[in-house]
DSSP file (Angstrom, degrees, kcal/mol; ACC not computed):
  #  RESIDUE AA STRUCTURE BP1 BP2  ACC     N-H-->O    O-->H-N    N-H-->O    O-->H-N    TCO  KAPPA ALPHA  PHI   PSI    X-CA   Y-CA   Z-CA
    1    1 A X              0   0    0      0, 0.0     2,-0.5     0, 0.0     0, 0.0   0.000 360.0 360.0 360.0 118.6   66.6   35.7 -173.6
    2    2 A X        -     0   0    0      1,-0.1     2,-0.5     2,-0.0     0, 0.0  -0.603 360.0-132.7 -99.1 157.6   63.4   35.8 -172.0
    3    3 A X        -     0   0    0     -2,-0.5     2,-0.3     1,-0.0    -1,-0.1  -0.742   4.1-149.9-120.9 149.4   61.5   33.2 -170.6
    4    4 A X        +     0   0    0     -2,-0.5     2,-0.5    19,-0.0    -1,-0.0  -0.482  31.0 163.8 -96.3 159.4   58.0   32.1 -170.7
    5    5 A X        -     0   0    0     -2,-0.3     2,-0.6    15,-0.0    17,-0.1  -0.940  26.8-156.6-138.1 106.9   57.1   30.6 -167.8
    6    6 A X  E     -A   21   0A   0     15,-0.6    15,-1.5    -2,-0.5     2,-0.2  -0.949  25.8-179.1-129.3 127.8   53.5   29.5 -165.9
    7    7 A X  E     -A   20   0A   0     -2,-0.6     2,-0.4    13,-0.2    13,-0.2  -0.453  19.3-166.3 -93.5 139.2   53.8   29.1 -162.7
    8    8 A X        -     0   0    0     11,-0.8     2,-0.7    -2,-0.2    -2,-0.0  -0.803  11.0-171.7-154.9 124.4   51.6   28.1 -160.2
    9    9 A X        +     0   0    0     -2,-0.4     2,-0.5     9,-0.2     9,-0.2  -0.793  10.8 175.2-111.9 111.7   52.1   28.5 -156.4
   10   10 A X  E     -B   17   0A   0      7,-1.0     7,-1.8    -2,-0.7     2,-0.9  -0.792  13.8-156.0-121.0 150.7   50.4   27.4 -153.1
   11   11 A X  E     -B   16   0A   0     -2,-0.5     2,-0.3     5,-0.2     5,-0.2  -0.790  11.2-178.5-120.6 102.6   51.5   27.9 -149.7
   12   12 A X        -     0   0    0      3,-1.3    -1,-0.0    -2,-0.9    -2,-0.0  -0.528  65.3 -26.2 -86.6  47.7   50.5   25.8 -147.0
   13   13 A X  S    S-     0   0    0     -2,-0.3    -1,-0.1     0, 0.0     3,-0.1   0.293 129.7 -43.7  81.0  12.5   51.5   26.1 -143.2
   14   14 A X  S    S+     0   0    0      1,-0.2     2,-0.5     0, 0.0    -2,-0.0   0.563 114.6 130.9 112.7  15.9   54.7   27.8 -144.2
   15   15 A X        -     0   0    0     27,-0.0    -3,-1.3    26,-0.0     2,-0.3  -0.802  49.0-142.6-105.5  93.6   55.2   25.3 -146.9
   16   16 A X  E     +B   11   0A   0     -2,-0.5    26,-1.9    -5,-0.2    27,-1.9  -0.437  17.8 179.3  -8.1  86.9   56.0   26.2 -150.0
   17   17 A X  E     +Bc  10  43A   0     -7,-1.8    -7,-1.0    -2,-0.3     2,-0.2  -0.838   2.6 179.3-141.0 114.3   54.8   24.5 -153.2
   18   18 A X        -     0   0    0     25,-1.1    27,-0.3    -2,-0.4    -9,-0.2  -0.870   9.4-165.0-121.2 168.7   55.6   25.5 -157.2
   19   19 A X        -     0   0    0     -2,-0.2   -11,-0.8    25,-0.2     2,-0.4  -0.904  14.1-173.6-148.4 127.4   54.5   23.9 -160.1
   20   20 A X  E     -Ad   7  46A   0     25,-2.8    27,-2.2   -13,-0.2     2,-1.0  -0.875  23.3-152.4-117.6 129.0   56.3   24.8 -163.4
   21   21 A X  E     -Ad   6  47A   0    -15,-1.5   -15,-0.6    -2,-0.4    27,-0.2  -0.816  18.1-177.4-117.1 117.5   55.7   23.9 -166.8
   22   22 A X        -     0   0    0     25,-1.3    -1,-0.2    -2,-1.0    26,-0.2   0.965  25.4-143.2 -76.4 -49.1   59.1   24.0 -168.3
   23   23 A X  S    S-     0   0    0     24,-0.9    25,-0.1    -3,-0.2    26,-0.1   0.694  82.0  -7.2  92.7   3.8   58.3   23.3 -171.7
   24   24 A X    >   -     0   0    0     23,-0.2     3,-1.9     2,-0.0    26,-0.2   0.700  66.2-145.7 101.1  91.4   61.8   21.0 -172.1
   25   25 A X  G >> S+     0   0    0     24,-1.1     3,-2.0     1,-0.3     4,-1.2   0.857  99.7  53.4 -49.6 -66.8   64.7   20.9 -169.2
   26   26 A X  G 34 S+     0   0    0     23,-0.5    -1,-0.3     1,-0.3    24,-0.1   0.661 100.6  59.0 -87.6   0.4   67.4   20.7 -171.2
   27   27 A X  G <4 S+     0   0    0     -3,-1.9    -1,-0.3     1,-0.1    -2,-0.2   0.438 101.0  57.3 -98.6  28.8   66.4   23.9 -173.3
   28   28 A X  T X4 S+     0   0    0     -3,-2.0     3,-2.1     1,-0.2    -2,-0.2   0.550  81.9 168.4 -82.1 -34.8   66.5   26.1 -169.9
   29   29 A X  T >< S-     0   0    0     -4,-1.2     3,-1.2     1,-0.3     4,-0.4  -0.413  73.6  -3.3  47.4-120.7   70.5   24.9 -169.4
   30   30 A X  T 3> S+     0   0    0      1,-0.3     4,-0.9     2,-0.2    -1,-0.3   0.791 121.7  79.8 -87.5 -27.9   71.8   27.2 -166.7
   31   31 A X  H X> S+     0   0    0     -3,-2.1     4,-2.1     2,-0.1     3,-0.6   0.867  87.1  63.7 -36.0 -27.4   68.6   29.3 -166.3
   32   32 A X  H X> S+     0   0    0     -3,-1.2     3,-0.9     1,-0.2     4,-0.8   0.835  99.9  42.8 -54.0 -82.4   67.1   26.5 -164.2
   33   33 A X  H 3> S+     0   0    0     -4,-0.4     4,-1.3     1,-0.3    -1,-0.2   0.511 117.9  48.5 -47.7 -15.1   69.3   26.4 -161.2
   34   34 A X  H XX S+     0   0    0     -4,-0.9     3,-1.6    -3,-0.6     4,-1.0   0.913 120.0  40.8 -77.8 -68.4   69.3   30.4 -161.1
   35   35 A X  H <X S+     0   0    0     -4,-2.1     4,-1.3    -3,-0.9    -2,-0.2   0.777 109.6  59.9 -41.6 -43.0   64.9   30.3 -161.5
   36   36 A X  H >< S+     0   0    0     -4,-0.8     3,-1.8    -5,-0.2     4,-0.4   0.992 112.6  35.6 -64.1 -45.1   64.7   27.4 -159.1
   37   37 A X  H X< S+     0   0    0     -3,-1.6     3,-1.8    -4,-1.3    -2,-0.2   0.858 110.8  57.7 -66.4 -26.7   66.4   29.5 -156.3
   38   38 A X  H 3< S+     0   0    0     -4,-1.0    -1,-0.3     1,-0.3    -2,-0.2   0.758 107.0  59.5 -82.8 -22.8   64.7   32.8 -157.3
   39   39 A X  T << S-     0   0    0     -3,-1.8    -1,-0.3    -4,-1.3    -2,-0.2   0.763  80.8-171.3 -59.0 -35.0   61.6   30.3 -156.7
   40   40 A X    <   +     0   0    0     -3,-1.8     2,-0.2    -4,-0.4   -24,-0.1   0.807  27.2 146.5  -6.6  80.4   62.5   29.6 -153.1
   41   41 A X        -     0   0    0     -5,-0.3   -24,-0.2     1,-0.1     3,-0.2  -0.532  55.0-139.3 -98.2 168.9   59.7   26.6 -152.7
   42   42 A X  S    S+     0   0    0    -26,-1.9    44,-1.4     1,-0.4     2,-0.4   0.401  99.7  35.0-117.1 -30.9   60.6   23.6 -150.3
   43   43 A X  E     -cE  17  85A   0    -27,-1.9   -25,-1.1    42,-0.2    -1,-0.4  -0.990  65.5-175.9-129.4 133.1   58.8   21.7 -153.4
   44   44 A X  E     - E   0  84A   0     40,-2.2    40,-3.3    -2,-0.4     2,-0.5  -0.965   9.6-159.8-120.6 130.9   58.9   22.4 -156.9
   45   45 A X  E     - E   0  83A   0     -2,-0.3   -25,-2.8   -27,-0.3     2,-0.4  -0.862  10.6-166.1 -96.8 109.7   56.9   20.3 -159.2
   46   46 A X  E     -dE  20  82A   0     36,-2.8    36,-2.1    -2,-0.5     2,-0.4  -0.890   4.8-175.0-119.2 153.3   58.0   20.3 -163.2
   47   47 A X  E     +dE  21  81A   0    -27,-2.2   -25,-1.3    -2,-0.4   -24,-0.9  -0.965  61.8  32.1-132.2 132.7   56.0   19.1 -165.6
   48   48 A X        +     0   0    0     32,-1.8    33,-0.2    -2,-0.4    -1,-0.1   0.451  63.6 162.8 107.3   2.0   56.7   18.6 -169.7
   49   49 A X        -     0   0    0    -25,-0.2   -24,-1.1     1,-0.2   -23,-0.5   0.621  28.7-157.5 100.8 -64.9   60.3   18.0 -168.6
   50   50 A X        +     0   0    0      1,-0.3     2,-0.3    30,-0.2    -1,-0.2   0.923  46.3 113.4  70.8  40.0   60.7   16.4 -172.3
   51   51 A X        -     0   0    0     27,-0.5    -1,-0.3   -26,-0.1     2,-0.3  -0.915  60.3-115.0-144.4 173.9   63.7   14.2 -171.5
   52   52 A X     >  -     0   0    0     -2,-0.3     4,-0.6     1,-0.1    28,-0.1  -0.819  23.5-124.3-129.7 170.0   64.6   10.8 -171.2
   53   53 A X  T  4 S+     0   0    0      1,-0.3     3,-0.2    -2,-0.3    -1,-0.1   0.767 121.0  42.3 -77.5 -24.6   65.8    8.5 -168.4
   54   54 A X  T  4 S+     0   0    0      1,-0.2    -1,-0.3     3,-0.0    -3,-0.0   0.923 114.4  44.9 -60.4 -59.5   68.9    8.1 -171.2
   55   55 A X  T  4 S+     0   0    0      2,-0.0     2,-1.4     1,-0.0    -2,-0.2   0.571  90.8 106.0 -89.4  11.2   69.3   11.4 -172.2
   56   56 A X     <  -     0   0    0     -4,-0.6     2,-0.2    -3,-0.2    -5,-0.0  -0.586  54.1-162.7 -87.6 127.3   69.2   13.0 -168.4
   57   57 A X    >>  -     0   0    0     -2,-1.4     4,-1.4     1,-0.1     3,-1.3  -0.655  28.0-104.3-100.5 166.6   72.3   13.9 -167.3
   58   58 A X  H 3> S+     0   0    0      2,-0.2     4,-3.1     1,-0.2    -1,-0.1   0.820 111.7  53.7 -47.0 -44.0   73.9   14.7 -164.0
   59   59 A X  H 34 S+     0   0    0      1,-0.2    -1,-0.2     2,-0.2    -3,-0.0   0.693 120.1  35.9 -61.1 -15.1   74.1   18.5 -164.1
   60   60 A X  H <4 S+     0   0    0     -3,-1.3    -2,-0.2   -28,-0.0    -1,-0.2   0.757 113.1  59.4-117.1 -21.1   70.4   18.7 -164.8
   61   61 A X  H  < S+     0   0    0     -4,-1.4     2,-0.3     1,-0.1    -2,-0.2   0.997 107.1  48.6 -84.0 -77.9   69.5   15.7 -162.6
   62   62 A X     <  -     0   0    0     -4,-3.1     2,-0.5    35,-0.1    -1,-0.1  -0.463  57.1-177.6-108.9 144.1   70.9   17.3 -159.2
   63   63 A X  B >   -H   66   0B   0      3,-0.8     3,-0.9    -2,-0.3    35,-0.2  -0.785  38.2-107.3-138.9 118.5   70.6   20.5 -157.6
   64   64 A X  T 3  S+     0   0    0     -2,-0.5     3,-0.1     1,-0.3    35,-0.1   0.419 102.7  21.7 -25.8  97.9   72.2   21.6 -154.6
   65   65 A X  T 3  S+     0   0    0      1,-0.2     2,-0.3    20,-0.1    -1,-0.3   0.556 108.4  76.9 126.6  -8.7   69.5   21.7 -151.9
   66   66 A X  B <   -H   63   0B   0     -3,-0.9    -3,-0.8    18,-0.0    20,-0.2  -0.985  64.8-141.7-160.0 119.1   67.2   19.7 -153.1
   67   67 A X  E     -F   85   0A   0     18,-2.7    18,-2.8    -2,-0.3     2,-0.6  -0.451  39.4-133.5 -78.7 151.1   66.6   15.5 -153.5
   68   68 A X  E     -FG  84  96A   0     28,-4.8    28,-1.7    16,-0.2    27,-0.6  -0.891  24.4-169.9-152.9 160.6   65.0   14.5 -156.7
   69   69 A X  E     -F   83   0A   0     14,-1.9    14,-3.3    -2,-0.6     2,-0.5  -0.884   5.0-160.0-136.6 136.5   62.9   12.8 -157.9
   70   70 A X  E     -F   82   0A   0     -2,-0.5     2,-0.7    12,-0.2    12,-0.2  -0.831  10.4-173.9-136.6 148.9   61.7   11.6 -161.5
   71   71 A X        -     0   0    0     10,-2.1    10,-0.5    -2,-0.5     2,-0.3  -0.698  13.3-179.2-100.3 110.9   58.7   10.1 -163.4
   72   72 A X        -     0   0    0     -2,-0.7     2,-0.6     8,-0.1     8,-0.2  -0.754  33.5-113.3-102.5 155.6   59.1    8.8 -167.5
   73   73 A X        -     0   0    0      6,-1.4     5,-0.2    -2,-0.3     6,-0.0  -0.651  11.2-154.3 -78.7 128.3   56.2    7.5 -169.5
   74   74 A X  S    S+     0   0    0     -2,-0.6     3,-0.2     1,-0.1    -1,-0.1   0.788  96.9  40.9 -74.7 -42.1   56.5    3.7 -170.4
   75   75 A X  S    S+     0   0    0      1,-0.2     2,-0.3    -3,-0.1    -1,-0.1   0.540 115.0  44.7-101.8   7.7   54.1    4.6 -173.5
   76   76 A X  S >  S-     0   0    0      3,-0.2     3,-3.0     0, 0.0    -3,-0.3  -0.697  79.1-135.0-163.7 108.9   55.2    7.7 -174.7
   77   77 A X  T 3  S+     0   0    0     -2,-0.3     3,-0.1     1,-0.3   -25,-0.1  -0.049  91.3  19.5 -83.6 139.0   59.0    8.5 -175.2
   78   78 A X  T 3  S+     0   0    0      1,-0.3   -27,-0.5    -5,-0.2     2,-0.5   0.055  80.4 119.4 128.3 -62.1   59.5   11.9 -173.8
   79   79 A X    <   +     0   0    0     -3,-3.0    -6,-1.4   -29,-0.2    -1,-0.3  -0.556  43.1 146.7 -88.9 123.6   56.8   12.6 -171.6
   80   80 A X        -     0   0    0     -2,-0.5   -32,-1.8    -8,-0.2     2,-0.3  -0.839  30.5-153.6-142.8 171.0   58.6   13.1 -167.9
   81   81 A X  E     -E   47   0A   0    -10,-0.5   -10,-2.1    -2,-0.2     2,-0.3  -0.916   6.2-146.4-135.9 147.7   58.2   15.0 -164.8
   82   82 A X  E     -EF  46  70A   0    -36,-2.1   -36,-2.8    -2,-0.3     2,-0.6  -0.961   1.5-161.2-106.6 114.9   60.6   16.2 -162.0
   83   83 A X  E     -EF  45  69A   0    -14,-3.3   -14,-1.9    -2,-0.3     2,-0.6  -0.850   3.6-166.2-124.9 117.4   60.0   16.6 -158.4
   84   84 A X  E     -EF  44  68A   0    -40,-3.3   -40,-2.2    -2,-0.6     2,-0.3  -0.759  16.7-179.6 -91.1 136.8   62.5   18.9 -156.5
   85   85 A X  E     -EF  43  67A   0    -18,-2.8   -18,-2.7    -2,-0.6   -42,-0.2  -0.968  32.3-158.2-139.4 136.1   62.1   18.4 -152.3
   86   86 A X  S    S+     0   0    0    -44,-1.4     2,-0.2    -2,-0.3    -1,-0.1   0.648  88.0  48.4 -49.8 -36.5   64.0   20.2 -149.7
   87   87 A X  S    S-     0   0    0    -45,-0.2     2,-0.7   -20,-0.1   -20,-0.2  -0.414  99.4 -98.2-127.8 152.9   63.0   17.0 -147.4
   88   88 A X        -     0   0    0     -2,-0.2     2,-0.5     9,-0.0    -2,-0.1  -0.664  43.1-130.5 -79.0 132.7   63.2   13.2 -148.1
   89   89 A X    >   -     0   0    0     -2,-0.7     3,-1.0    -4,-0.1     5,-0.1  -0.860  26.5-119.7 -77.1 130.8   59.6   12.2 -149.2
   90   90 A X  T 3  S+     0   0    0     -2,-0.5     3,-0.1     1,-0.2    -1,-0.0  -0.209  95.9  28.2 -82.6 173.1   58.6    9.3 -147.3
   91   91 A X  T 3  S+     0   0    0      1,-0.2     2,-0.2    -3,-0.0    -1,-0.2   0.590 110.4  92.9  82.5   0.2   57.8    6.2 -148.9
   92   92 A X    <   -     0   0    0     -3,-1.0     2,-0.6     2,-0.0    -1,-0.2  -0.712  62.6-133.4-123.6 168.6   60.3    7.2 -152.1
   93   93 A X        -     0   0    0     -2,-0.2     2,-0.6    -3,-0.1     3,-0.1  -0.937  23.7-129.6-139.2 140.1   63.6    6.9 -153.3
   94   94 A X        -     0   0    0     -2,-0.6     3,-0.2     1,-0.2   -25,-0.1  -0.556   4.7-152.9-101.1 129.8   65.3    9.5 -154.4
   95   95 A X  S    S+     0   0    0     -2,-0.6     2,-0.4   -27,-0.6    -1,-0.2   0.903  89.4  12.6 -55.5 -39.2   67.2    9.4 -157.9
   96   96 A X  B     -G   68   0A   0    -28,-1.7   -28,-4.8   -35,-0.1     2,-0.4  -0.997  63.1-157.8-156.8 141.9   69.7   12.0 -156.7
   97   97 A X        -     0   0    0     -2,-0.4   -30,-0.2   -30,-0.2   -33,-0.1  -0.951   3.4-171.5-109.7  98.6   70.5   13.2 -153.4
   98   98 A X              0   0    0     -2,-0.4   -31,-0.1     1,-0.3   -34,-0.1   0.587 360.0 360.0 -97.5   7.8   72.3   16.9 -153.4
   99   99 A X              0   0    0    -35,-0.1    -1,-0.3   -34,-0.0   -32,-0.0   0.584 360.0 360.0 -91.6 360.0   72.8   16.5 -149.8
């Protein structure tokens, strides 16, 4: 099955930066973790994520390399974002730590 996918990348001082609009994490399943590497960013930003702080599970929560970190909508059940960082972000605390 393929997937569609827009992508958007900037690279800054050797830094690496995606932003992915998944379209709904849990319907990627095991594509992610292959697509995030194939990505090789030091940040990935996902957006439309389309899960809840309930229905996120561990396997899709952490990924080997990478702390993360996630945002849900208070007013609108559903609407999330993801932030994968190679590096602690300062000032944050990160839901899951694959290091």
């Amino acid at each position: 099955m393929a997937m569609a996918v827009a992508v958007g990348e900037t690279e800054v001082s050797g830094l690496r930066l995606v932003s992915w609009n998944v379209n709904g994490i849990r319907a990627r399943g095991k594509q992610l973790r292959s697509m995030l590497q194939r990505l090789g960013a030091e940040i990935i930003c996902l957006q439309e994520t389309r899960i809840t702080r309930e229905l996120l599970d561990e396997p899709t929560a952490i990924v080997d390399g990478f702390n993360s970190y996630f945002s849900y909508s208070r007013r609108r059940r559903g609407y999330s974002g993801h932030l994968l960082s190679k590096a602690m972000i300062l000032g944050s605390r990160s839901t899951h730590s694959a290091h």
